[in-house]
BATOR-478574 format. One record per residue (C-alpha): residue number from 1; residue in one letter; x, y, z. Coordinates in steps of 0.2 Angstrom, whole numbers, plus 2048, in hexadecimal, padded with zeros to 3 digits. Layout:
> num residu x y z
> NUM a X Y Z
...
REM end
This chain:
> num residu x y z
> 1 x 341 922 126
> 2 x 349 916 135
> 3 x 353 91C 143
> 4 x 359 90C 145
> 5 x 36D 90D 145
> 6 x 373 8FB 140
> 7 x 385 8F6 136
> 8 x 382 8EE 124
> 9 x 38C 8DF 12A
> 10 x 38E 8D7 13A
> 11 x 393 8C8 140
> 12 x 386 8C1 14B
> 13 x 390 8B1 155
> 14 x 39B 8BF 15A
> 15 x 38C 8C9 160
> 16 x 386 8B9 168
> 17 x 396 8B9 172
> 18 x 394 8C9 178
> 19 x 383 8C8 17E
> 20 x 389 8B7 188
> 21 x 397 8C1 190
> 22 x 38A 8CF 195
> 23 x 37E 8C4 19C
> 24 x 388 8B6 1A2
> 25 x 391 8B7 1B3
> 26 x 38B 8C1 1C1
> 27 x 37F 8D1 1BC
> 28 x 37B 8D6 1AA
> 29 x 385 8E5 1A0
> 30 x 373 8EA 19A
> 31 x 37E 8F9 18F
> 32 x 389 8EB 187
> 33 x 377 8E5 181
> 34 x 36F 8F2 17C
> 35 x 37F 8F8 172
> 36 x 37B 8E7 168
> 37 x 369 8E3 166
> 38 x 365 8F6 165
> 39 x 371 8F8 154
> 40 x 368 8EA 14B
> 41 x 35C 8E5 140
> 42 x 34E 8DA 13F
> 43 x 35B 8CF 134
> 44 x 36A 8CF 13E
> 45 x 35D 8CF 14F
> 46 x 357 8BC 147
> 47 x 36B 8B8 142
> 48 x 370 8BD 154
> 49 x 362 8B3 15E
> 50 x 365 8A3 153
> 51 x 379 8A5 154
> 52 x 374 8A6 167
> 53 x 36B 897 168
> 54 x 375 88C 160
> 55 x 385 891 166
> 56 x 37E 892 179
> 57 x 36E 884 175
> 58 x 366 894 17F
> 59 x 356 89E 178
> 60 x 35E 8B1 17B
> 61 x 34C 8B8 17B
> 62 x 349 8AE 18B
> 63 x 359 8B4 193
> 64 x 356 8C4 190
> 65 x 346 8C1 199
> 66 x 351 8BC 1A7
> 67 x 35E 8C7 1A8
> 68 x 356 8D8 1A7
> 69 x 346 8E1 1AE
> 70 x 339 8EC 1B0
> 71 x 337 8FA 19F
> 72 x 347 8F4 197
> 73 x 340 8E1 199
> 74 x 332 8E5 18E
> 75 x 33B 8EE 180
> 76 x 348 8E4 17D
> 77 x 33B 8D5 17D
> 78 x 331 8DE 171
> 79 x 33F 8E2 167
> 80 x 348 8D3 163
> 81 x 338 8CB 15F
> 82 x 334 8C9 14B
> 83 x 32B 8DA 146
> 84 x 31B 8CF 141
> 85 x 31A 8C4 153
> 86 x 31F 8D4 15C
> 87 x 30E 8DC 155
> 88 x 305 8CD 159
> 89 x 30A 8CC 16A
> 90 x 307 8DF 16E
> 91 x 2F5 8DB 165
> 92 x 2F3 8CE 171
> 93 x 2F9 8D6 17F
> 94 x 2EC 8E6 17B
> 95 x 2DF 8DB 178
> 96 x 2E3 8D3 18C
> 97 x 2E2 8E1 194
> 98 x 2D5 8E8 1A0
> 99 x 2CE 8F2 197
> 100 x 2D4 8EB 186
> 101 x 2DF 8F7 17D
> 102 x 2D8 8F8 16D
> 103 x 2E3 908 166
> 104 x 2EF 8FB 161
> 105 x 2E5 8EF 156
> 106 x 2DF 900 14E
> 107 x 2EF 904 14D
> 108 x 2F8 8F7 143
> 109 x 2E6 8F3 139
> 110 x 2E6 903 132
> 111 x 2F7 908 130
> 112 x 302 8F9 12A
> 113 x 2FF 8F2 119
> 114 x 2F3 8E3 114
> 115 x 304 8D9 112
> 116 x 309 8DF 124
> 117 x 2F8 8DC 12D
> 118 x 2F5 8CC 124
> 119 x 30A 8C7 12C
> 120 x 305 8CC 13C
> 121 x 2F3 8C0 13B
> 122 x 2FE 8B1 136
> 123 x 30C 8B6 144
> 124 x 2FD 8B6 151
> 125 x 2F6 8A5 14C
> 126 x 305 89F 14B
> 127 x 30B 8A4 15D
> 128 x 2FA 8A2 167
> 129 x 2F0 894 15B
> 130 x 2E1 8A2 157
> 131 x 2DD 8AE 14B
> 132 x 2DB 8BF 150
> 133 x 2CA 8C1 14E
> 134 x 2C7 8B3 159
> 135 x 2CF 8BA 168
> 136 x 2C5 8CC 163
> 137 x 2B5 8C5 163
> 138 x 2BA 8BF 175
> 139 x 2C1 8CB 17E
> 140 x 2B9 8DB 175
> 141 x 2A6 8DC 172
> 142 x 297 8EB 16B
> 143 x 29B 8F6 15D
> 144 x 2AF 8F6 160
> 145 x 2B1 8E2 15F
> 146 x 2A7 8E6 14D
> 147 x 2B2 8F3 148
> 148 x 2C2 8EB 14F
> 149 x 2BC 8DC 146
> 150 x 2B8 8E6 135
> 151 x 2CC 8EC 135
> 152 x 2D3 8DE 139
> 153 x 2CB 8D3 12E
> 154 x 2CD 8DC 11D
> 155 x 2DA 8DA 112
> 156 x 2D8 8EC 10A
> 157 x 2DA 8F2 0FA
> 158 x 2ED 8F9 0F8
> 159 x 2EB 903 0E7
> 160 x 2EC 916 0E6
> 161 x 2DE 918 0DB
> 162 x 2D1 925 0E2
> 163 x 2BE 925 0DB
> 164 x 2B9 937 0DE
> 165 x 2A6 933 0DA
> 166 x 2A5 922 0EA
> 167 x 2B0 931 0F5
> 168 x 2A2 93B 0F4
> 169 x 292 92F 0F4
> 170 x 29A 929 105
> 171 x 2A2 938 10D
> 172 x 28F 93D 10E
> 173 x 289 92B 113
> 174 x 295 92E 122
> 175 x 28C 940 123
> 176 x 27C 939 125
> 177 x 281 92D 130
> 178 x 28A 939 13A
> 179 x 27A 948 13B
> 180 x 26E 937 142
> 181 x 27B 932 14E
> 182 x 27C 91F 148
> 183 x 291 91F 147
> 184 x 28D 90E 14A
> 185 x 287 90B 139
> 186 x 289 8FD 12F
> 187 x 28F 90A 122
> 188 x 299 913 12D
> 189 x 2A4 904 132
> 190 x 2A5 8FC 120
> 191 x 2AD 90C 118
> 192 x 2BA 910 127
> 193 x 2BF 8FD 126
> 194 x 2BF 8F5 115
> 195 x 2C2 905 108
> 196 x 2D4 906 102
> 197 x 2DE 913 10D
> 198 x 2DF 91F 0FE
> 199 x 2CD 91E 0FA
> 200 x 2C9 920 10E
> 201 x 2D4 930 10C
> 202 x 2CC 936 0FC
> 203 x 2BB 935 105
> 204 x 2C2 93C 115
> 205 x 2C6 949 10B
> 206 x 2B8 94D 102
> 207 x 2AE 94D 112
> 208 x 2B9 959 11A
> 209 x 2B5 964 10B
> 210 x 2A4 961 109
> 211 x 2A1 963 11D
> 212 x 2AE 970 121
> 213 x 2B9 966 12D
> 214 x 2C0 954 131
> 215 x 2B5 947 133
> 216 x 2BD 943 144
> 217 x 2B6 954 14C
> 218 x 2A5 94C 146
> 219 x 2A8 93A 14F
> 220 x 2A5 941 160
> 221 x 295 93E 16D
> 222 x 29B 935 17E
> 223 x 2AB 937 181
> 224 x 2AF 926 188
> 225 x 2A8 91E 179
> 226 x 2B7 911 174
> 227 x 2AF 90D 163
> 228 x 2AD 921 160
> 229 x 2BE 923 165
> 230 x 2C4 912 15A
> 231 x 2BB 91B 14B
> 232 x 2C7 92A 14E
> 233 x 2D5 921 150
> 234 x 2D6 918 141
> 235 x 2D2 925 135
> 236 x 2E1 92E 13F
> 237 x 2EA 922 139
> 238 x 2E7 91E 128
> 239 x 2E4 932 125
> 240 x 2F9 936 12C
> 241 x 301 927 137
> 242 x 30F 932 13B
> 243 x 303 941 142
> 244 x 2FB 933 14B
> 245 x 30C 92B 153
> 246 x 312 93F 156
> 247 x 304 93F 160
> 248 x 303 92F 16B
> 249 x 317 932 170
> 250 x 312 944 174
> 251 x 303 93D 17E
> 252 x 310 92E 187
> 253 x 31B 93B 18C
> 254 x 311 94B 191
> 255 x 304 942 19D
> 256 x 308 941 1B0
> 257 x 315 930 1AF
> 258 x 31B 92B 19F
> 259 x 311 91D 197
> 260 x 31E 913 194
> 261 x 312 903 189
> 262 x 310 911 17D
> 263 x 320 917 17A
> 264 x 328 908 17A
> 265 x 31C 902 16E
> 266 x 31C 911 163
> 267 x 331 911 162
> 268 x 333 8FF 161
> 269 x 326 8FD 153
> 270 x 32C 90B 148
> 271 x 33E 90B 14A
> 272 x 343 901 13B
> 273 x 335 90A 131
> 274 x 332 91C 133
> 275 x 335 922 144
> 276 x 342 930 13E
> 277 x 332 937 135
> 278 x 328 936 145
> 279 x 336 93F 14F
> 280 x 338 94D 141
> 281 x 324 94F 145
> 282 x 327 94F 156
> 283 x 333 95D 155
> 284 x 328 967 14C
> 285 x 31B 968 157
> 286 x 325 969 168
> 287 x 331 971 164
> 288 x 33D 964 16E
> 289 x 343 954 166
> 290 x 33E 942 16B
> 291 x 34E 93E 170
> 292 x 34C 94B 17E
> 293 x 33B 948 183
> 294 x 33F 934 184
> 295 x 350 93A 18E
> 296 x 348 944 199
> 297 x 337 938 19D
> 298 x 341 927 19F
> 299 x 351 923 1A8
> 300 x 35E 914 1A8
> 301 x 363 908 19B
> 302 x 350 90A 196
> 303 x 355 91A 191
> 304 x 362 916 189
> 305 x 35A 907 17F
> 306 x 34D 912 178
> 307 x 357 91F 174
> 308 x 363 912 16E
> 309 x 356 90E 15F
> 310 x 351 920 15F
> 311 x 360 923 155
> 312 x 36A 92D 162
> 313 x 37D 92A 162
> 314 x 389 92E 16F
REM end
């Protein structure tokens, strides 16, 4: 479920207004913006920046860009972006780093939908006039441009149907693979990135019965390995998203200096989609709430954006 707290109606000229009054003039009420952007939808986000634009012939994702800076900058430009572009620019973002981040194109290949992915692809050739895999195969290379290439490529099956007999031929195919240390195998790829996600799980499964524990505790050798560690992530991710997004916040929060990309990412992402199941998990195995953790690691109108889209009201 979302955190996301937005009204059924609202009037979106009248929230163009307000956000000129908070922006125009001298210094920003960043709080009189957040209290607007952070309590609507994708929808009303659209409705608000075209009510913007043509009331003010201004682009209000550009004078956001102006007006406000450093952490909070970056979220509320995330944010008010449409969900598929926003993916594609953190994929392109990722892709551009040194070194490239290639959790995230793991991420969203393996956890979004077919429908999702293939809307984010378009979004990206849309915005920056190349396909995804083109960019990969530029800027990542070896066995993790393959795999990355692999995910990002398929449109996978999305039918619940399980074939117990194929869930056991290749849960020993990734055995053998596994005990001969090739984990770059054609085979191995090939099954992590084109089998539906709930024949991936059935076989998962049925390795972790046949073997006596998760494949991922198999899928280790040198521990800066990125495609080893691309490998784990996406069967993370297909196997329980929320387990896997508990566990990046927990790791964005707990390390020395909060990584801010991560959780910005993370709550930005999931807000309108299931980021009160994420925080539910979170509670569980901290023993603190999210709200909390975020409250206690960031500071300012930061702060309050992402607890804003957190859900917590004052």
């Amino acid at each position: 479920m979302a955190t996301l707290i937005a009204p059924e109606n609202n009037d979106p000229i009248a929230d163009a207004e307000a956000i000129r009054k908070a922006v125009h003039g001298f210094g920003t009420n960043e709080k009189a913006i957040i209290s607007i952007v952070g309590h609507r939808n994708a929808i009303q986000r659209k409705m608000l920046k075209q009510a913007y634009e043509e009331t003010f012939q201004e682009n209000l994702t550009k004078r956001f860009e102006s007006e406000l800076s450093g952490n909070l900058e970056k979220a509320v430009f995330r944010w008010m972006l449409d969900p598929a572009d926003r993916d594609a620019v953190l994929i392109n973002t990722a892709m551009k780093q040194s070194p490239p981040d290639y959790r995230v194109i793991v991420e969203f290949s393996s956890i979004y939908s077919p429908e999702e992915l293939l809307a984010v692809k378009r979004a990206y050739q849309a915005r920056y006039k190349h396909s995804v895999e083109e960019d990969l195969a530029v800027h990542i290379s070896g066995d993790l441009g393959k795999f990355l290439l692999a995910l990002v490529g398929i449109y996978r099956y999305d039918g619940e149907e399980i074939n117990a007999r194929l869930a056991k031929s290749e849960a020993t195919v990734l055995n053998n693979a596994i005990n001969d240390k090739i984990f770059n195998h054609v085979e191995v790829i090939r099954i992590i990135s084109t089998r539906s996600k709930a024949q991936l799980i059935g076989t998962l499964n049925r390795y972790k019965d046949d073997y006596n524990t998760s494949i991922t505790k198999h899928l280790v050798n040198d521990p800066a390995d990125q495609y080893l560690a691309a490998l784990r992530i996406a069967i993370r991710c297909v196997n329980d998203p929320h387990k896997y997004y508990e566990k990046l916040l927990r790791n964005a929060l707990n390390q020395h200096g909060t990584d801010e990309d991560v959780l910005t990412r993370v709550i930005v992402t999931r807000a309108e989609k299931d980021l009160k199941d994420i925080k539910e998990l979170y509670y569980k195995r901290n023993t603190v709430t999210l709200d909390h953790a975020v409250g206690k690691k960031t500071s300012g109108d930061y702060k309050a954006f992402l607890l804003t889209l957190l859900g917590k009201e004052d």
